[in-house]
Structure formats: structure tokens, C-alpha cells
N, C-alpha and C positions, 0 to 999 in steps of 0.2 A: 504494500500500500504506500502512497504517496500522499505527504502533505500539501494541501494545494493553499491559497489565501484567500480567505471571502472578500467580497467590496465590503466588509465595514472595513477592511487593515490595507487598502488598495496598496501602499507601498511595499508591500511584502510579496516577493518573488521568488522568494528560496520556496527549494521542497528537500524532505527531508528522508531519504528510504525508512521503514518499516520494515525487514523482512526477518524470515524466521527462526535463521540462525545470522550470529551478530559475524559482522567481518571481521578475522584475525588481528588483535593489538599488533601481531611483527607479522613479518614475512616469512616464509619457508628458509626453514635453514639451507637448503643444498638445492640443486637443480640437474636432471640428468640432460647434456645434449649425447643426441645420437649422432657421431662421424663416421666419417665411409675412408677407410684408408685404400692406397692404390692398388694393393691386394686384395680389396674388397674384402676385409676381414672388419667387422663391426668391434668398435671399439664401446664403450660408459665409460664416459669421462664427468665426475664430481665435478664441481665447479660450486665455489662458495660462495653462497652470496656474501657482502660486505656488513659486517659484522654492525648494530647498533650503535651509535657510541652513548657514553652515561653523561646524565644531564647535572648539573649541580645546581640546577634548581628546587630549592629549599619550599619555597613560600608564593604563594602569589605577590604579585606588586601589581599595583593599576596607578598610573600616573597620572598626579592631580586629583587623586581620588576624592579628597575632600571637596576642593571647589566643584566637581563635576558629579558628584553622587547622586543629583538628580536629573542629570541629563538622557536622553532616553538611547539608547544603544546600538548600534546598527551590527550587520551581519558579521563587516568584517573585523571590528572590533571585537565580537564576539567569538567567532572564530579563534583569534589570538588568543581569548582567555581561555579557551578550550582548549586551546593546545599546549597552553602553559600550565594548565593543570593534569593534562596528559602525561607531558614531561615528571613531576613533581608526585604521581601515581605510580608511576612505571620505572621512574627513576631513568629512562632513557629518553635519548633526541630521537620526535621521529622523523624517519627517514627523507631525503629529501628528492622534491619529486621534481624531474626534469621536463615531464611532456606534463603543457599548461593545456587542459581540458576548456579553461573559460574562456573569451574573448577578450572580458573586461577585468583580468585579473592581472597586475604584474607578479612574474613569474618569481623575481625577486624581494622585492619590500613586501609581496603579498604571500612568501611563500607557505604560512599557518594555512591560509585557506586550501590550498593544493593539498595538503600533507592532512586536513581533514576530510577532502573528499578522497582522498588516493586509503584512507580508513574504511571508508562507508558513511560516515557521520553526517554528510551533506553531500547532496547530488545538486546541481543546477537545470535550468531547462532544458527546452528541446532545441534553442538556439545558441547551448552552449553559454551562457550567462550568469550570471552569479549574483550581479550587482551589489556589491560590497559596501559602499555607503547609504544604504535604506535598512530602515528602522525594522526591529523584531521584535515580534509580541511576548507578553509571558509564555503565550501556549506553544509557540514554536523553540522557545529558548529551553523550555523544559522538554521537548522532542531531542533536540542538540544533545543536553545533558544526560537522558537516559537512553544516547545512541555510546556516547563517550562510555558511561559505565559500560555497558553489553559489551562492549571493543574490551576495554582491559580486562574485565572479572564475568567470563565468558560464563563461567558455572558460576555467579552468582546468584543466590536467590532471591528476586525482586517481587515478588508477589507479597497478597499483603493487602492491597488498595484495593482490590478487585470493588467489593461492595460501598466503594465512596461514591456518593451520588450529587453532582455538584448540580447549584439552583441557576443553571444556565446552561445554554446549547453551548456543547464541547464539540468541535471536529471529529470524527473515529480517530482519527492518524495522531492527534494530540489526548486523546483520551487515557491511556495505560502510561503514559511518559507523566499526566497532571498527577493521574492516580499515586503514581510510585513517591513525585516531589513532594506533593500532601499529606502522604501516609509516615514520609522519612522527616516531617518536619522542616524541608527545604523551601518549599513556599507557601505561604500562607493567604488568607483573603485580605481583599484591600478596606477600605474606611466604609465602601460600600455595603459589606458583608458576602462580594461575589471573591472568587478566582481570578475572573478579571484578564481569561486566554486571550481575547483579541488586543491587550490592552497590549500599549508599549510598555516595555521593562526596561528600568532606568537602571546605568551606572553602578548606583551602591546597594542596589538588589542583585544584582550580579556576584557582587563581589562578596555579599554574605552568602549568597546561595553556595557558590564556587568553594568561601573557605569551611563551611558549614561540612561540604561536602571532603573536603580533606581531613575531616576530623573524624566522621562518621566511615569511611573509607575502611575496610574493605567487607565491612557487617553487615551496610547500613540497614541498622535496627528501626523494626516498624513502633513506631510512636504514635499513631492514630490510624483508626480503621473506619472511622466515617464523618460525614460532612455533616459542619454546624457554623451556621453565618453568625452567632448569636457565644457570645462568650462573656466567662466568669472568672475576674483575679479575686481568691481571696488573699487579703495582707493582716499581717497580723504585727503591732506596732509593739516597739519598747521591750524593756529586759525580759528577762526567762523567769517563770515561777512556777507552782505546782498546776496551774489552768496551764501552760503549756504541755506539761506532759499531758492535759485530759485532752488538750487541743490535737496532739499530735495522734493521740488514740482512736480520735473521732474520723481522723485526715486518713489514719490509714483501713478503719473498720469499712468506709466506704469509698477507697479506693482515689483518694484525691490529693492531688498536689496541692500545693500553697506558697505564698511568700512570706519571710522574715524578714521585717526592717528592725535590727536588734538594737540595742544600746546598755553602752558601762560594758561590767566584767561577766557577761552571761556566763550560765553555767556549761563550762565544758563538754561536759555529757552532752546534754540538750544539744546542743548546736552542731554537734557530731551526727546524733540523731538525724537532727532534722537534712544534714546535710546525706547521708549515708540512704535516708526514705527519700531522696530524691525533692527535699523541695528547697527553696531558693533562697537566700540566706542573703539580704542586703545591708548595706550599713546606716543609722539612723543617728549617725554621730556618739559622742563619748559620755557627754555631760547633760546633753540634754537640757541645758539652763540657755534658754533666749537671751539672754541678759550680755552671755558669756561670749554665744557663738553670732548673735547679728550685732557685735559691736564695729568689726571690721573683716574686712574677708581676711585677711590674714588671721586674726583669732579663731573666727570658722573652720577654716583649713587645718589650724593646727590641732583643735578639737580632733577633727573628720579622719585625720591622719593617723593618730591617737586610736581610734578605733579599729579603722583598718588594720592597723598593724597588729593589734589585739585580734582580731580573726583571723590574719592571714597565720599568726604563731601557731594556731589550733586548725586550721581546714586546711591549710598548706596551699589557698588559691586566693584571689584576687576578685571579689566580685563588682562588676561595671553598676550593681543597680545602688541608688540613693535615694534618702526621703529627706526632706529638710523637716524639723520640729517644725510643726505647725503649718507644714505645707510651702508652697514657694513663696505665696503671698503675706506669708503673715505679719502681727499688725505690728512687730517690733522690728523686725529685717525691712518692710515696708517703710516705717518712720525715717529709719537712721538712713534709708537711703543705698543698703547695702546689697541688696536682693537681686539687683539688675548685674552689678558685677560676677555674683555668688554665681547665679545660673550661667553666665557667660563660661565663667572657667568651668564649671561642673562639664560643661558640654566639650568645649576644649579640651580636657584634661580624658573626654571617653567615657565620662561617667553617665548613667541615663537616671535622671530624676525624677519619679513616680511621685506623682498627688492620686487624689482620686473622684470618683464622680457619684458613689454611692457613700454616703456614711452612715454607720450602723447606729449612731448615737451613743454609745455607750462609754466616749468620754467625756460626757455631759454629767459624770456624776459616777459613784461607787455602787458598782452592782444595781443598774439602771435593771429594771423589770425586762424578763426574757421575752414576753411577748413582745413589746416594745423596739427592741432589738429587732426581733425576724420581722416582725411591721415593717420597722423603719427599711432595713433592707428591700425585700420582696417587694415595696413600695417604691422605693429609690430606684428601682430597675425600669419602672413602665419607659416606654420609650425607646430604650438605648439597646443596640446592639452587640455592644459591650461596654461593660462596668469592672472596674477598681473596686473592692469593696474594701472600707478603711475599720478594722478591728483594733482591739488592744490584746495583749496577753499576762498584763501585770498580775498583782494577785488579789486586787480589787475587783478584780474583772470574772468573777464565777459565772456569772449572769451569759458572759458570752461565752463562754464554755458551752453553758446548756441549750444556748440558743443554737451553736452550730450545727445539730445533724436539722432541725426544722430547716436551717436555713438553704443547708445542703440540697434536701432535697424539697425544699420550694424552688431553688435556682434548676433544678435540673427537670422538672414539672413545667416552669418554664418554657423549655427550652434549651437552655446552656449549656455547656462544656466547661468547666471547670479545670482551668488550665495553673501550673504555673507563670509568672513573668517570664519571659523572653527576653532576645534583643530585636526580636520582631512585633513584640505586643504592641497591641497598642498603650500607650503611657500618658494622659491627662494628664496636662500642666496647669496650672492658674499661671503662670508667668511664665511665657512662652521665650 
């Protein structure tokens, strides 16, 4: 089967083969030619092909990534990134192809795109075409990527996606390539709540999709088995206490991730825990005193750092997500004037700062009433296609404790999938 392009994505020319065993990552080691010597005595003669050479490419690089992360992507760019994560897979350069198949391709500055069709990974028209600088959809860039896997990890098992049923007409040819990125957690829906296959795919969705994909390599482990436009972060704020251990009981009795924005010297265990069940583990600063940390960004920072270092001694990793006390906006970092700097470097520095768009209530007071609670929530949801939900875990906090399996499974009555944070979630900011 072949990919072809609808008039909604008119600029898209590429097609992309489908077939049913993947094309060899190398080439044949050996080649027999047949000679006729003057005796007429038939000789086999070996003949090697020329050996791969090894790539030291380590990492992905995209140049300019920053400034250009929303820019939307064309074939031949993409190509290149497919072939540099080909290299950085395989540990070898592949081979370089001499007869140029396209028209509009140089055979040199272009030669990724050669060396992906001379794969399988992308075929051109029937006039020999390729056109290199027009823009590629999601749905085809995910065709690309799950042509690339087939190529290197021949006997990989990629199934998995089969029963995802997405809320939009999918192409056949793009359909088991969305299936598989979906189900690996490589892409996700847009603000929309769709897939979003005909859409253009920008720049710094590439590049997470691609380094995602070098990390999950050579497993990739299925991470969801069906579609939901509609999603749920639970967050659970401030230090560890004994409602964390009930918290963490209830998280795993029905099967759900969550996030931690911790703060101070949590307890050891705990955060091992929570780390170890798989759920996400952020930094909500050290001290926690408004007073302290929105007096200067420098004093913030030094808190912030303070903390991180306290998790990183204990998880041994580095986590990007953040929550400021009191959210981005609030009314003391707002005053002093310091909130617009804070968020600046936070984003600078890689850090992704979580507010939220649901709040449970419950630090309105000690041990706020449990109905109250799942109210405020499952109420706070009309509307939105995904929600933050903003908890506490102190030891004031029993109330949310008991409210969370009601809440669990009112979100999932709903609708929702209850996800941990991501670097793809979505993340509501009050101070953008």
C-alpha cells in the first residue's frame, strides 16, 4: 500500500511504501558473479560488498532548535532527522547511494534523502520526484518513523495499538504507523483533543518524538492501548506524610499514575516509592515561605536548587517539572515584581512549570469535608478536555485521602484517562 495526500494537506507529495516485510537495515554481505573463463570452465567468485563504516553519532542535534521549534517541517529536513537517528540506532553510516532516483534531489547536500529511499523508508512519484522542501503532516511523519523502526528491528514486536480508535478519519497507509506512535507514547493529541494526521508537524515535535524514540529503543514498551481526547493530571502538592502513603495505596489499588510536587526533606522511602510505582516526582521548592523565595529571583533559585539537589541525592535523576508556591501568579511574587523574571529563567533553564485549572479546595482549610472535595473537582472538570487537578498531601489533608478513589473514579465515569505529567502534557500556566 501506498501513502497518497488528501486536498486538505495539498502540499504533501511524498508516498510512503507499506509492504509486508520491512526492507533490510544493510545490504547482503557477499555477492556471487558468474565468469566464463576461456576454457569455458565456470568459475564463483565472492566479491565483498564494502563493509558499513561506524557512525559516532551519539545524540540527535537539530540546529537552532530553540528558535525554530515551532516551525513546521518539510520532507527533506525530515529525512535528515531520520537518518541521523538511523545512524545513532545502528551505530553505523548508511551506505551511500550513487544513482539519484529523484529529479529534484541533489545527489550530494541531499544525500539522507537517497540513503532513505535506497532503505525503503520513502519512495517518490511516478515522475521521479520527491520534492524536498514541502511540509509533512503528523500522519505521514509517523508513516516515516514506523518505516525507520521495521528497517533496523526487523523482528521487533510492534503490535499493541491494534484496538486504538482515533475521533477522526485516519488514511489506511497512516493508520498502524499512528496506532504504534500512540500506543509507545511518541505522539500524542493536540489542544484540540484530535491526532491531528493531516496537521503539519512542527520542528520540536520532531525532535521529542525522535529523542523519545532513542530512549525507548529497542523495546518500545506499549504505554496505552486506547484513545481518549479527554484527560486527567492528578498533582499532589507539598511534603510526605502518612495520607501519602494512603494516597499512594489508593494510586496503585486502581491502577493510576500521579504527580508529586514535593517540598523540605521528604521522606526517603516515600519518594523512592513513588518514584519506583512509576509516578512523577516534581520539585515545589525547599522552604516553601513566599516571603523567602519571591523576594528576588536569585533567592528563589537558590531555595529551588536547594531542593533539587535534595532529590537528585535520593532518585539519582533530575526532574524538568516545577510548581511555584502559590502558582505563577501569586499575590507576593506578583507585588514584588519578580514572577515575570522567575518564569522566564524557569523556561530557559528547561524547567516546565505546572499551575492548574481544577482545584480540589482542600487548601482552603484543614480537613475540608470529603464531599466537598470530589464536588469541587468532578465540578471543576465541566468543560475542559483536560485538567490539572491541584491536591495536597500534608497530614492535615485526610479529607483528600478519602476523597480520592470517589474522585478516581468520577474522572474516569467521565470520560478521562488519568495520566501522569509528561513533557508533552498539557501544562496550564496563569503566567504565560
Amino acid at each position: 500500500m501506498c501513502l497518497f495526500f488528501s486536498a486538505a494537506f495539498p502540499s504533501l507529495l511524498l508516498s510512503v511504501a507499506l509492504v509486508a516485510q520491512p526492507v533490510p537495515a544493510f545490504e547482503s554481505k557477499s555477492e556471487i558473479n558468474l565468469l566464463s573463463s576461456a576454457s569455458q570452465e565456470e568459475h564463483f567468485v565472492l566479491i565483498e560488498e564494502p563493509q558499513q563504516q561506524s557512525s559516532e553519532k551519539t545524540e540527535l542535534v537539530i540546529p537552532n532548535l530553540l528558535e525554530r521549534q515551532s516551525f513546521s517541517l518539510d520532507r527533506g529536513e525530515a529525512c535528515r532527522y531520520i537518518m541521523d537517528t538511523y545512524e545513532i540506532l545502528t551505530g553505523k553510516k548508511p551506505k551511500t547511494v550513487s544513482e539519484n532516483y529523484f529529479t529534484d534531489v541533489d545527489a550530494n547536500s541531499q544525500q539522507f534523502i537517497l540513503q532513505a529511499h535506497n532503505l525503503g523508508i520513502v519512495s517518490g512519484t511516478e515522475n521521479h520526484t520527491f520534492s524536498p522542501s514541502k511540509g509533512i503532516s503528523r500522519g505521514d511523519f509517523a508513516t516515516l518513523l514506523y518505516r525507520l523502526i521495521k528497517t533496523i528491528y526487523a523482528d521487533a514486536e510492534l503490535s499493541g495499538g491494534e484496538n486504538i480508535v482515533f475521533e477522526e478519519d485516519i488514511s489506511k497507509s497512516a493508520m498502524i504507523p499512528l496506532q504504534f506512535a500512540y500506543s509507545r507514547g511518541l505522539m500524542d493529541i493536540q489542544s484540540n483533543g484530535m491526532i491531528g494526521a493531516d496537521d503539519v508537524i512542527t520542528l520540536g515535535e520532531v525532535s521529542e518524538i525522535l529523542n523519545d524514540v532513542l530512549e525507548i529503543a529497542p523495546d518500545f514498551p506499549v504505554q496505552y492501548t486506547k484513545f481518549s481526547s479527554k484527560r486527567a493530571y492528578l498533582t499532589f502538592d507539598d511534603g510526605t506524610s502518612e495520607n501519602t502513603v494512603k494516597i499512594l495505596d489508593i494510586l496503585k489499588q486502581y491502577h493510576v499514575k500521579a504527580t508529586f510536587f514535593v517540598t523540605g526533606s521528604c521522606d526517603e522511602s516515600l519518594l523512592k516509592r513513588m518514584q519506583s510505582e512509576g509516578h512523577i516526582i516534581g520539585n515545589h521548592t525547599n522552604s516553601h515561605k513566599y516571603e523567602v523565595l519571591y523576594s528576588s529571583s536569585d533567592a528563589f533559585w537558590a531555595d529551588f536548587n536547594k531542593e533539587q539537589q535534595y532529590l537528585e541525592s535520593i532518585l539519582g535523576t533530575i526532574s524538568p517539572f516545577m510548581r511555584f508556591p502559590g502558582g505563577s501568579n501569586n499575590s507576593i511574587g506578583m507585588k514584588n515584581g519578580v514572577m515575570g523574571n522567575i518564569t522566564t529563567q524557569a523556561k530557559q533553564n528547561g524547567y516546565i512549570y505546572v499551575d492548574w485549572n481544577v482545584d480540589s479546595g482542600d487548601a482552603r482549610g484543614n480537613n475540608i469535608p470529603k464531599d466537598t472535595i470530589v464536588s469541587n473537582v468532578l465540578n471543576g472538570t465541566n468543560g475542559k478536555n483536560e485538567v490539572v487537578i491541584l491536591m495536597h498531601q500534608t497530614k492535615p489533608k485526610q479529607t483528600t485521602a478519602e476523597a480520592l478513589p470517589e474522585i478516581i473514579e468520577g474522572l474516569q465515569s467521565q470520560g478521562y484517562e488519568i495520566r501522569p505529567l509528561t513533557e508533552k502534557s498539557y501544562t496550564p500556566r496563569f503566567v504565560k
